[in-house]
NUDO-709312 format. One line per field, with one value per residue (C-alpha): residue number from 1; y, z, x. Coordinates in Angstrom, 2 decimals. Example, Ala and Ser with C-alpha at 12.3 -4.5 7.8 and 13.67 -1.06 7.14 Angstrom:
nr <- c(1|2)
north <- c(-4.50|-1.06)
up <- c(7.80|7.14)
east <- c(12.30|13.67)
This chain:
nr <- c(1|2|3|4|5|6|7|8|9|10|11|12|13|14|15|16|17|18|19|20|21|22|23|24|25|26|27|28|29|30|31|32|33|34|35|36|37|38|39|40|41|42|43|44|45|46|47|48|49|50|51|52|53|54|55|56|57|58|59|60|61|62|63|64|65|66|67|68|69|70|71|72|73|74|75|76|77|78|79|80|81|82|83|84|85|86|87|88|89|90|91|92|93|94|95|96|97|98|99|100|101|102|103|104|105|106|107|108|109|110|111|112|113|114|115|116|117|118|119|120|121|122|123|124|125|126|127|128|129|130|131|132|133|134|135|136|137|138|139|140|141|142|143|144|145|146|147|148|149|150|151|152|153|154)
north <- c(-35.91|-37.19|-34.94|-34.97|-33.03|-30.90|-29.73|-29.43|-27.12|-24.59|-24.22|-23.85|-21.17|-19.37|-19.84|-18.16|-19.30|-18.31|-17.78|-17.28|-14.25|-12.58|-12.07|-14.93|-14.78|-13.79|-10.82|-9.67|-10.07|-8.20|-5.18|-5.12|-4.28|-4.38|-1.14|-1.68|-5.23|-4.15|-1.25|-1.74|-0.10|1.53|0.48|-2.26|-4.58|-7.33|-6.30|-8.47|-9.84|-11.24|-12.13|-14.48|-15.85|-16.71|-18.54|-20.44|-21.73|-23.34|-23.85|-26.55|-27.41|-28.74|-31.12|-32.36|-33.15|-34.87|-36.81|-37.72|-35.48|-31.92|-30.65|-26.66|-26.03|-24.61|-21.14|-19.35|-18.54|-14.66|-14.29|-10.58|-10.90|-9.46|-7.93|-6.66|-5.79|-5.78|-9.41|-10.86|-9.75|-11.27|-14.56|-15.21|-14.52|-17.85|-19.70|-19.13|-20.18|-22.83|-24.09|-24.09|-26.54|-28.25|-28.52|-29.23|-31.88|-33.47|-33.37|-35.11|-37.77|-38.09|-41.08|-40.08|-43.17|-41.70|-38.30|-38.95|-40.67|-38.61|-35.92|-35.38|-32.32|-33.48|-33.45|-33.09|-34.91|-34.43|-33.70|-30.31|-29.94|-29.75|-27.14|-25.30|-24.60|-23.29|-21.05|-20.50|-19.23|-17.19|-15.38|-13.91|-13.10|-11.04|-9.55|-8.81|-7.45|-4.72|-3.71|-3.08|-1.12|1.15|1.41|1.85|5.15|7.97)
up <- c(-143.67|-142.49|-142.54|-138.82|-138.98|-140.88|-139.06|-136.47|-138.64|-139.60|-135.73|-135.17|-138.07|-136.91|-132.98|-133.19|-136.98|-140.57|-141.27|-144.68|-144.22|-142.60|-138.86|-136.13|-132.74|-131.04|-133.08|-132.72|-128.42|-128.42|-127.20|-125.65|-122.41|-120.44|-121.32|-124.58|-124.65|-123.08|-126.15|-128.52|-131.93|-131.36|-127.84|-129.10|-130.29|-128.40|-126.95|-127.30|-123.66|-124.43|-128.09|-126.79|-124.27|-127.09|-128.66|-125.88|-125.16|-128.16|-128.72|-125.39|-126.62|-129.56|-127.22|-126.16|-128.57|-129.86|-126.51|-127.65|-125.70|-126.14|-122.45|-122.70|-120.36|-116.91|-117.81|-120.18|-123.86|-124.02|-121.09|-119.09|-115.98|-113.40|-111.94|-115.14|-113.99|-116.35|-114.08|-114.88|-118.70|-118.21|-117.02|-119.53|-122.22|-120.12|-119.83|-123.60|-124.69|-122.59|-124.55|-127.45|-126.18|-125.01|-128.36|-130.27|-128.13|-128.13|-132.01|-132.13|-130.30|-131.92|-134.20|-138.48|-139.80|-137.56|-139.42|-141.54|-138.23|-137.07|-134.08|-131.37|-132.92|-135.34|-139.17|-138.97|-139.39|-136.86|-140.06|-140.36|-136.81|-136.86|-139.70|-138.36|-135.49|-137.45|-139.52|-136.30|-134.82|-137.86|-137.80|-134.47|-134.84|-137.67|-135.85|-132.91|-135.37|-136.27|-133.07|-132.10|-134.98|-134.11|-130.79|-130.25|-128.61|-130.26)
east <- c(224.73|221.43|218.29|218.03|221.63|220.56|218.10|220.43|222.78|219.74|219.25|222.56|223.06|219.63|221.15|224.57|226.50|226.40|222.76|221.81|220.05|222.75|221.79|221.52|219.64|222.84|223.77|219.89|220.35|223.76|223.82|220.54|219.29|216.24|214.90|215.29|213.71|210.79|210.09|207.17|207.06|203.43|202.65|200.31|202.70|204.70|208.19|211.54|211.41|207.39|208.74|212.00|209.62|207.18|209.67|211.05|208.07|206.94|210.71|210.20|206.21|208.57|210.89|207.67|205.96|209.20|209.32|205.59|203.74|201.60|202.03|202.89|206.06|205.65|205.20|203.16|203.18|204.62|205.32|206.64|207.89|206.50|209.94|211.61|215.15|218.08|219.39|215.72|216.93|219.70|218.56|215.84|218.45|220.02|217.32|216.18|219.75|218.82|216.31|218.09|220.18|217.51|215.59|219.22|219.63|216.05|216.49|219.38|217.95|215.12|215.49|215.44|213.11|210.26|210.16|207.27|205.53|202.50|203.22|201.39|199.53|197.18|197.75|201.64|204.32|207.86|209.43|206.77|207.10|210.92|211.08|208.63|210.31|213.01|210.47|208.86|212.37|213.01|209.58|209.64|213.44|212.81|210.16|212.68|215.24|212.34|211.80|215.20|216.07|212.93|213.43|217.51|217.88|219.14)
């Protein structure tokens, strides 16, 4: 198995598998509504819905800089809708699975002999770019899995 595979496979396992720490991206969204999503710990931190933006977005900054640009998508970094329905929920759950399969499928594509090659951001390799996304993913879910635990109603 090629490094670029796995990769792939510590996405996957973070996405919806076996991660090794027990608790994927899936089983941290079940169960959750808008309401609920849209809870802060102490009122000053970040909610879910600004957190799963978060990632998304740097989750699609990723595909590309792997397609050899730094353009930010079309949206903006944490974003909270301004009509926060349980359907508008609903469909940025979507469109962040979305970029999942976005980013699995950029990496995939992305050819292995250039993962020591320079990335658009200065001072990193695609090979520190592609695991950080992945540590990057990991982060904020953790962060996610704290804020539903302190905010599931009673």
């Amino acid at each position: 198995m090629g490094e670029i595979n796995r990769i792939v496979r510590l996405l996957d396992d973070l996405q919806k598998g076996e991660c090794w720490i027990g608790v994927n991206m899936e089983d941290v969204l079940s169960n959750l509504g808008a309401a609920q999503a849209l809870s802060k710990i102490d009122g000053r931190s970040n909610c879910i819905w600004q957190l799963l933006n978060h990632v998304r977005y740097w989750r699609l900054r990723v595909v590309n800089r792997l397609r050899g640009s730094d353009e930010p998508p079309g949206f903006p970094d944490m974003l909270l809708p301004s009509h926060q329905s349980q359907a508008e929920w609903e469909k940025t759950i979507a469109d962040f699975n979305a970029s999942y399969e976005t980013l699995r499928t950029a990496i995939l594509s992305f050819k292995e002999e250039d993962l020591e090659k320079p990335s658009p951001k200065a001072d990193q390799t695609y090979y520190q770019l592609l695991h950080g996304v992945v540590e990057h993913d990991c982060y904020h879910m953790g962060q996610m899995l704290m804020i539903k635990k302190y905010t599931q109603p009673a």
